[in-house]
C-alpha positions, 0 to 999 in steps of 0.5 A: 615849948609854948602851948597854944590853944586848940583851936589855932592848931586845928587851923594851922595843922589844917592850913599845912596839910590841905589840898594845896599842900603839893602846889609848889612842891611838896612841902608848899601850904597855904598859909594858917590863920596866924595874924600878924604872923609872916609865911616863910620857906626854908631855904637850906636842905636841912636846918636846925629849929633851936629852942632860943636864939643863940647858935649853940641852942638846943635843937629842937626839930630839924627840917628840910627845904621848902618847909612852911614856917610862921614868922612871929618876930625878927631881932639880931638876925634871928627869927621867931617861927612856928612850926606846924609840922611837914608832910614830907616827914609824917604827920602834922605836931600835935600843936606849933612848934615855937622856935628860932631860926637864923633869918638868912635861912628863910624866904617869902618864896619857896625854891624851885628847882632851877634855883636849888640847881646843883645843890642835890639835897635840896633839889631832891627836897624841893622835888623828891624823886628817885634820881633825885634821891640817888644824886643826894645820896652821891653828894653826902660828905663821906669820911675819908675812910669811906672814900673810894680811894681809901676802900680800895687798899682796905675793903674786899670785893662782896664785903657790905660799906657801912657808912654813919646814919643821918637824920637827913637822909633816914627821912629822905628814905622814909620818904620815898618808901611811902611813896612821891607824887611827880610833875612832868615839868620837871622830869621831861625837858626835850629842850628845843625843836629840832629837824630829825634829818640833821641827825642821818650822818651817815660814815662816808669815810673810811675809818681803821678798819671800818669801810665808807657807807656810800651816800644815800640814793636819794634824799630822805623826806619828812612827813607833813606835820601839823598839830595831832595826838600830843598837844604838850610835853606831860602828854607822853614820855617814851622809854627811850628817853626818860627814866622810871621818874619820868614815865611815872610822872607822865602817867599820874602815878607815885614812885617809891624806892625800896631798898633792898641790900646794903652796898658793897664794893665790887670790880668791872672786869678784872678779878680782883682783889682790888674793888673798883667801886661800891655799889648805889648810893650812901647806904642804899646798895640795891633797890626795888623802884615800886609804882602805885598805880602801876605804870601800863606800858605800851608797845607799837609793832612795825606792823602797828600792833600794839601791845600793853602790860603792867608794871608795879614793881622793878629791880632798880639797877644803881650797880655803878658798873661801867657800861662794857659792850652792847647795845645801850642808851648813851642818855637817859632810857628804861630797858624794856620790860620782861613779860616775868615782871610785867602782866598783859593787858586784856585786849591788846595784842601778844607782844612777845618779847622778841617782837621788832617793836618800834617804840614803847611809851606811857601815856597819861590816859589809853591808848586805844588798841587798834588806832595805830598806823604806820609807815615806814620809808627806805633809802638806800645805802651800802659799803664793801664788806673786806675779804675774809677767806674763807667766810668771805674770799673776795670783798662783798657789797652789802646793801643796808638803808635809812629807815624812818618810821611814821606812826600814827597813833589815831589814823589822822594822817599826821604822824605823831612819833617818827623812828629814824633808824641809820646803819653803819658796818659793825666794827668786827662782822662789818654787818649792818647796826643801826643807830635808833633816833626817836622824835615826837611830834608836840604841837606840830614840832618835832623834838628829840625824844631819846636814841639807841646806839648798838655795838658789836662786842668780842 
């Protein structure tokens, strides 16, 4: 290793770590002051740094995509580099690094994460988060002892998986346990304007067993809309259509995965002994997601109270078990919080937790607590209900309707969030579930912002 005076390592470590340092992601810096040195970005998820140019070389430090390096020389399709350090994997070299590296790994440009694409590790290193995290740990190479089909025939239910350590993803944990800052842009993406009514299909065929739902008695009619509350997309993220990564970056906050429990193989319904797959991901089997500061959660009445709580830690569910029955988000979503793990907010309402609510959403500043307004329209619409003696001795018109929901988070007369709910005939009491519908109005558009589909369950 080179020795390089004090002073150029001052600079270097100062240029790599300053406040630019998260601009294009977390590892993009500016450049340090090392004339006629060339700024270059990594490019693969995790690459070996040699101590010469020659592929059997010694490693001298590894380090994932989007590091800064300074390229000194070019020659045979290797590249000198200095290296200062990363702020991804701790703090900065006591002084740069000279090493080798093949040329073909390098850019003049960092990656984004449209260009990492479906390459989960180094689309968790361009912009590290916690699903990101999960994705990456999914995608590791297992030996074909720690395959599913492989554990299956060997590996008893509740047993913990020990799979191999990897310098790669040691660092990737280190890393969301201290903690990520994360971009709207790249969490949120509700895609293209939409009209809310074209999603009001209502079953007007019968189907086996399930009765036709009579057409509405009128045509359901949208609220005027204009520009209002949320004039871009990192101007709110609702529960209903994101997950904790998405909420936290709306919020400004920092989101941190805590594992807490190795994996461990597992069935969904039947008793065993065959497992039928192993919990979360890589060697992480359960964990904690943490947010500092912690996100406050708003919730919107029909009525237009709103409430507000506190959340800093949560148990993060990475089960693998398929979804059964119940009411679910088909999507993306974040179950609504327990007032156990959440704290209220001093002068919002008391929300309790079997409040009809109608939307729960993080913003990045407040929500004043008495600004909302809503209103709420019916059209009607029913079906005939079968006989069922002696419940029901003769078939039973049951009347049900569209409901669409228009809050008004400042009383402008504009509704910034619309609620459409449509109900069908549950498939066994043939009572009314609905499907929920959230949009957002951003910028005077309506876009989709997450839905609800509830399910009867024997």
């Amino acid at each position: 290793m080179r020795a390089w005076p004090r002073a150029l390592c001052i600079g270097a470590a100062l240029a790599a770590f300053g406040p630019g340092a998260w601009a294009q992601g977390p590892a993009a810096a500016s450049s340090p002051q090392l004339a006629p040195a060339k700024l270059r970005y990594v490019q693969g998820s995790w690459v070996n740094l040699r101590e010469s140019a020659q592929s059997q070389a010694r490693v001298v430090a590894q380090v994932p995509a989007n590091t800064v390096l300074q390229q000194l020389t070019e020659r045979d399709g290797w590249c000198a580099v200095l290296y200062v350090g990363d702020a991804r994997l701790g703090p900065p070299l006591p002084e740069p690094l000279q090493a080798h590296v093949a040329c073909n790994l390098l850019a003049d440009q960092p990656l984004t994460l449209a260009q990492a694409g479906k390459d989960a590790a180094r689309a968790f290193w361009v912009a590290p988060s916690a699903n990101r995290m999960r994705a990456y740990g999914n995608a590791l190479p297992r030996p074909p002892e720690l395959q599913l089909a492989a554990l299956i025939k060997s590996h008893p239910p509740e047993m913990p998986v020990q799979y191999p350590l990897r310098a790669e993803w040691e660092a990737a944990k280190k890393l969301m346990r201290a903690g990520v800052p994360l971009r709207p842009e790249q969490e949120i993406d509700r895609g293209r304007p939409v009209n809310p009514l074209d999603n009001v299909k209502l079953a007007t065929s019968a189907r086996d067993n399930i009765p036709a739902v009579a057409p509405l008695a009128s045509k359901p009619v949208l609220p005027a809309l204009s520009p209002s509350y949320f004039r871009n997309h990192a101007s709110v993220a609702l529960l209903h259509e994101t997950g904790a990564d998405g909420l936290t970056a709306v919020a400004g906050a920092r989101i941190s995965v805590i594992p807490t429990k190795a994996p461990y193989g597992s069935f969904n319904r039947h008793n065993g002994p065959e497992i039928e797959f192993v919990t979360g991901f890589w060697d992480v089997g359960e964990a904690n997601l943490a947010f500092a500061p912690a996100l406050t959660l708003y919730a919107i009445t029909h009525q237009g109270l709103v409430g507000a709580r506190t959340l800093g830690l949560r148990y993060w569910d990475i089960s693998n078990a398929d979804h059964y029955c119940g009411g679910h988000y088909p999507g993306k979503g974040f179950d609504d919080p327990r007032n156990d793990e959440t704290t209220a907010v001093r002068g919002y309402a008391k929300v309790s937790e079997s409040a009809e609510v109608l939307v729960r959403l993080v913003l990045p500043g407040k929500l004043p607590p008495d600004a909302v307004k809503v209103k709420t329209r019916r059209y009607a619409t029913s079906w005939m209900m079968p006989a069922e003696p002696p419940e029901r001795p003769k078939p039973q018109r049951k009347a049900s309707a569209v409901l669409v929901h228009e809050i008004d988070l400042d009383r402008d007369g504009v509704a910034d969030i619309l609620r459409i709910d449509t109900p069908s005939p549950g498939g066994m009491s043939f009572e009314p579930i609905f499907e929920w519908r959230w949009y957002l109005n951003i910028n005077g558009q309506w876009f989709p912002a997450g839905y609800w589909v509830d399910q009867e369950c024997t």
